[in-house]
LONU-157516 format. One record per atom (N, C-alpha, C, O): residue in three letters; atom name; x, y, z. Coordinates in steps of 0.05 Angstrom, whole numbers. Each point is the difference from the previous one (the first is absolute). Layout:
  residu  atome       u       v       w
     ALA     CA       X       Y       Z
...
//
This chain:
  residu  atome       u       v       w
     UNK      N    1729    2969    1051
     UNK     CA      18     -23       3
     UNK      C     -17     -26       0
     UNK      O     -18      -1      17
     UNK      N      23     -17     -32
     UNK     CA      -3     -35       6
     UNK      C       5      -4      18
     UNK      O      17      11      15
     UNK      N     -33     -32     -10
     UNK     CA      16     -19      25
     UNK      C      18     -17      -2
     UNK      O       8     -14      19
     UNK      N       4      11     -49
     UNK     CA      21     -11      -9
     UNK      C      22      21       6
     UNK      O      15      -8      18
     UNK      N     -10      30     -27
     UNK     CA      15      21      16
     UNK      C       9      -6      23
     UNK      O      23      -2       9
     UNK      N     -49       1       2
     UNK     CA       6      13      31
     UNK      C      12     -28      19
     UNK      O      10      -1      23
     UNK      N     -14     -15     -40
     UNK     CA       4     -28      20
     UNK      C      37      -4     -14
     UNK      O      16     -11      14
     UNK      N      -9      20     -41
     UNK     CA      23       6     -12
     UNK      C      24      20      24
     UNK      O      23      -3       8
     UNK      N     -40      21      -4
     UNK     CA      23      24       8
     UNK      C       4      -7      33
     UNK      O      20       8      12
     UNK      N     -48     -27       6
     UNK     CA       2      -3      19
     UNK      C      22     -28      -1
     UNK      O      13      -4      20
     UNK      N     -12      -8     -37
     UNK     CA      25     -26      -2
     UNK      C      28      15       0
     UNK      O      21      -4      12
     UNK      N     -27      19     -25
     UNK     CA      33      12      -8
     UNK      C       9      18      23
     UNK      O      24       3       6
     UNK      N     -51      10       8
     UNK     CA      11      23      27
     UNK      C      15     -27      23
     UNK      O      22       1      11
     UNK      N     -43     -25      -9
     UNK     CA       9     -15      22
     UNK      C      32     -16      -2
     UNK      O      15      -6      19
     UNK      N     -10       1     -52
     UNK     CA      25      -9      -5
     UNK      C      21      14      -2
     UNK      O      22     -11      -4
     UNK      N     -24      39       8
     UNK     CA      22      17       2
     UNK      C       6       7      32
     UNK      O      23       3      10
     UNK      N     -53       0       8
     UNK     CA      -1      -3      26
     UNK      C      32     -19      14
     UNK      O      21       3      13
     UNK      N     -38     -24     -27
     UNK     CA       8     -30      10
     UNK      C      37       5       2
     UNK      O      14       0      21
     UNK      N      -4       4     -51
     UNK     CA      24       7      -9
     UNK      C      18      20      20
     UNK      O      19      -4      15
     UNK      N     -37      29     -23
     UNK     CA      11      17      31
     UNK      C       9      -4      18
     UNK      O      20       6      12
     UNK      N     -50     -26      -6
     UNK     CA      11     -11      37
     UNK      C      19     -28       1
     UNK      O      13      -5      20
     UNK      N     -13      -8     -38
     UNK     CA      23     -24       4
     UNK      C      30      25       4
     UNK      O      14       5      20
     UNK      N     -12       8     -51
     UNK     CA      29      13      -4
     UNK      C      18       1      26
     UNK      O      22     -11       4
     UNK      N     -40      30      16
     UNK     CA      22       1      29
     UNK      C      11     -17       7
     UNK      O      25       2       0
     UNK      N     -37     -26       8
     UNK     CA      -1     -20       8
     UNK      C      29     -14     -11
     UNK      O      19     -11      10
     UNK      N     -29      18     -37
     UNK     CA      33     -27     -13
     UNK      C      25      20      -5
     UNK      O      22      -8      -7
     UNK      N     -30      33      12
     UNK     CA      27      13       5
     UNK      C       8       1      24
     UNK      O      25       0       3
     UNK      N     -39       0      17
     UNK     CA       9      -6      32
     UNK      C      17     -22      -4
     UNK      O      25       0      -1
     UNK      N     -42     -20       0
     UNK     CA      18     -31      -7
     UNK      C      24       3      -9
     UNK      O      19      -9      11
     UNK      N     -16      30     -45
     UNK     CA      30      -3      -6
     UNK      C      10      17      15
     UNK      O      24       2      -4
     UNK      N     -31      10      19
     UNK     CA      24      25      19
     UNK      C      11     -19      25
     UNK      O      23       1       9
     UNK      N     -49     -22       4
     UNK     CA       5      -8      20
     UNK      C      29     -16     -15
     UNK      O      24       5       4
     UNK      N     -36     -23     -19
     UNK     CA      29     -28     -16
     UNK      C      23      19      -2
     UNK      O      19      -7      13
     UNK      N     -16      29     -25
     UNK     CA      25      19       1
     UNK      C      13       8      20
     UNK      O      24      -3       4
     UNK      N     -45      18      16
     UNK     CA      22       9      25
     UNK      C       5     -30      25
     UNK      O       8       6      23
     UNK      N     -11     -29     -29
     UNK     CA       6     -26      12
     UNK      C      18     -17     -16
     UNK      O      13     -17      12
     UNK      N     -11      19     -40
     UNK     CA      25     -14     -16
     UNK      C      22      15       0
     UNK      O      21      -4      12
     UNK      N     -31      32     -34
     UNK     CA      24      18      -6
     UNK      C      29       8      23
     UNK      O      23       0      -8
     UNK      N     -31       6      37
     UNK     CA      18       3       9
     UNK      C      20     -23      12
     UNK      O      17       5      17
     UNK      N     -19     -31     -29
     UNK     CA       8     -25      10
     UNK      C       9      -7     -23
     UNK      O      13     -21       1
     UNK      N     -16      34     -32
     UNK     CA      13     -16     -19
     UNK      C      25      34      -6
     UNK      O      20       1     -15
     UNK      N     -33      19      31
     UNK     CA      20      13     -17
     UNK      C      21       1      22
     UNK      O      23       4      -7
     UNK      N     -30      -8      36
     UNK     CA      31       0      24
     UNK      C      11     -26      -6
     UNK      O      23      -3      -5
     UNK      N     -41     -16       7
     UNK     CA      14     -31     -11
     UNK      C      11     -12     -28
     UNK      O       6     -24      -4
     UNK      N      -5      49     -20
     UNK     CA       3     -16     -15
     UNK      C     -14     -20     -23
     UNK      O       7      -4     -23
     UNK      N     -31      -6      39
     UNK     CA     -12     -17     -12
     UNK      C     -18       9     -26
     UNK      O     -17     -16      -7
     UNK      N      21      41      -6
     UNK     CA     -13       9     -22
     UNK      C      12      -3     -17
     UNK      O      -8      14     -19
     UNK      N      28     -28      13
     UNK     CA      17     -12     -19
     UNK      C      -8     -17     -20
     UNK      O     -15     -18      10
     UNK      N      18      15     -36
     UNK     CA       7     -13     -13
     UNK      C      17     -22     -12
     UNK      O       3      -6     -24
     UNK      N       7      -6      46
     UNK     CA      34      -7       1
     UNK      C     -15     -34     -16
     UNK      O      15     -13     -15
     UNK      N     -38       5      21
     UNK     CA       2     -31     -19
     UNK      C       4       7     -24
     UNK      O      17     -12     -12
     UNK      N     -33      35      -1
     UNK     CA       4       5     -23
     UNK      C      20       6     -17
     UNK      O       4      -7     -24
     UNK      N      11      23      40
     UNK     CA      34       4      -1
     UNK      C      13     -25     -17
     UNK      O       2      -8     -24
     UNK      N       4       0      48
     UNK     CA      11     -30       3
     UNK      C     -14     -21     -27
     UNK      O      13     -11     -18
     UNK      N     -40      11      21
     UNK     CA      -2     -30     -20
     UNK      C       8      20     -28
     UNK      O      18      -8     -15
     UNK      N     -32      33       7
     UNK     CA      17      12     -27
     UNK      C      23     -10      -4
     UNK      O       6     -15     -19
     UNK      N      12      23      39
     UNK     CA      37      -4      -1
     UNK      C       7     -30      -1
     UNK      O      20      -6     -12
     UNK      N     -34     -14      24
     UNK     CA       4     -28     -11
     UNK      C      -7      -8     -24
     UNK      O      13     -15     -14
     UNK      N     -36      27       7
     UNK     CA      -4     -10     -22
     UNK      C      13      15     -28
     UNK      O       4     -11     -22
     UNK      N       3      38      28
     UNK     CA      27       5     -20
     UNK      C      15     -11       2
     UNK      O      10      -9     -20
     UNK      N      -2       5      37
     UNK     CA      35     -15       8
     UNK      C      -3     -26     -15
     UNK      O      18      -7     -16
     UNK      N     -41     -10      20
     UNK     CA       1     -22      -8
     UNK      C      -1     -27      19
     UNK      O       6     -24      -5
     UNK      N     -17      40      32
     UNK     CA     -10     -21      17
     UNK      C     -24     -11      10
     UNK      O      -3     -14      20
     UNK      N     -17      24     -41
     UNK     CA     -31      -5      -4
     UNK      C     -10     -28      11
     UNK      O     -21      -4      12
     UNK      N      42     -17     -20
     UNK     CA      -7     -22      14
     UNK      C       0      -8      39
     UNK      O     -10     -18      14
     UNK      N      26      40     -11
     UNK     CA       1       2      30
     UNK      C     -27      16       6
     UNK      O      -7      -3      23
     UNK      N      -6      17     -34
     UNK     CA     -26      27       2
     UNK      C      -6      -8      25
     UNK      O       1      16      19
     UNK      N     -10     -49     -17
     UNK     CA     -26     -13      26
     UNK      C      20      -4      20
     UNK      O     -11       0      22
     UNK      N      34      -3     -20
     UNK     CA      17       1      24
     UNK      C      -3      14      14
     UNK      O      -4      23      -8
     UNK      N       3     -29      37
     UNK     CA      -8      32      17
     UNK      C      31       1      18
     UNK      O       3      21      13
     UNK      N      15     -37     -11
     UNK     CA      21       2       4
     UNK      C      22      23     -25
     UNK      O      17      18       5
     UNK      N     -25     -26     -23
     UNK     CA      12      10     -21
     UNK      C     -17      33      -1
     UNK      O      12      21      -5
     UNK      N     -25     -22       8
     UNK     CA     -23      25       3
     UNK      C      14      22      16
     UNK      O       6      24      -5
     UNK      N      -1     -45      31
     UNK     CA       7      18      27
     UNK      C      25      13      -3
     UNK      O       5      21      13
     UNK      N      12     -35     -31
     UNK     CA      27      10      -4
     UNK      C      -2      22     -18
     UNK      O      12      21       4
     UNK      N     -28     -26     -28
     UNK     CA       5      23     -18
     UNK      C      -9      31       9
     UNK      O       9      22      -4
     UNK      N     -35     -35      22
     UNK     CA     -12      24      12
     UNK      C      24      20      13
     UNK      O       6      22      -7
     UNK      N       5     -37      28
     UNK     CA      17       7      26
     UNK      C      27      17     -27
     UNK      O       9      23       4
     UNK      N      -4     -33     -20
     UNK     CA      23      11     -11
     UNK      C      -3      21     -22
     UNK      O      18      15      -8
     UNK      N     -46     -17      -3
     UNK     CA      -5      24     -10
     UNK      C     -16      19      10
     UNK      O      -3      21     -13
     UNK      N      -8     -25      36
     UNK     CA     -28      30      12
     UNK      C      13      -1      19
     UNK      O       3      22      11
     UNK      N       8     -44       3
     UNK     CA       0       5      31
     UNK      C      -1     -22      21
     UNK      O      -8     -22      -8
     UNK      N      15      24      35
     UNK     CA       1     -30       2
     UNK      C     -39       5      23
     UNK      O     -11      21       6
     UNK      N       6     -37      -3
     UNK     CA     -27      -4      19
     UNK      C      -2     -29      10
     UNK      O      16     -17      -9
     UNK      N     -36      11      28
     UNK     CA       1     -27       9
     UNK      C     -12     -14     -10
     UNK      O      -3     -23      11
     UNK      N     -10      28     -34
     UNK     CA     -28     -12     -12
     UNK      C       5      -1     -34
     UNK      O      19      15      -5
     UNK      N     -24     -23     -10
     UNK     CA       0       0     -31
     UNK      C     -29      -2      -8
     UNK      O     -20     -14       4
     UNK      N      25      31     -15
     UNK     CA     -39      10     -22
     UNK      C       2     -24     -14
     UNK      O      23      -5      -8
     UNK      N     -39      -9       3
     UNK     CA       0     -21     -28
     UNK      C      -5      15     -22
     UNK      O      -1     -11     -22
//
């Protein structure tokens, strides 16, 4: 073996090392973000879609110019997903 080799396979052992040991790490993270959102958007609701709903259905209908209204927002929301106290922009 070279020492071009060897200084080659010792780069590549440390960057797979490296890889390994982050991986846990950022899957912890997404499990932690999951079991602290998920059960608050799926008892509450809040995993919804409902702006998107809504500005689609204005803007078929033909009220695109209202889109930035958040009054107008709040209504379409409340009468097509549901009513809530808040409106998604």
């Amino acid at each position: 073996m070279t020492p071009k080799t060897i200084s080659r396979s010792r780069g590549t052992r440390i960057l797979a090392d490296l890889v390994l040991g982050i991986l846990p790490i950022l899957v912890g993270i997404q499990l932690l973000g999951w079991i602290t959102i998920f059960p608050d958007a799926l008892l509450h609701g809040h995993a919804d879609f409902r702006q998107l709903y809504a500005a689609g259905y204005m803007v078929r209908t033909g009220y695109a110019g209202k889109l930035y209204d958040i009054r107008a927002q709040q209504q379409f929301q409340d009468v097509l997903v549901g009513n809530d106290e808040r409106a998604l922009p």
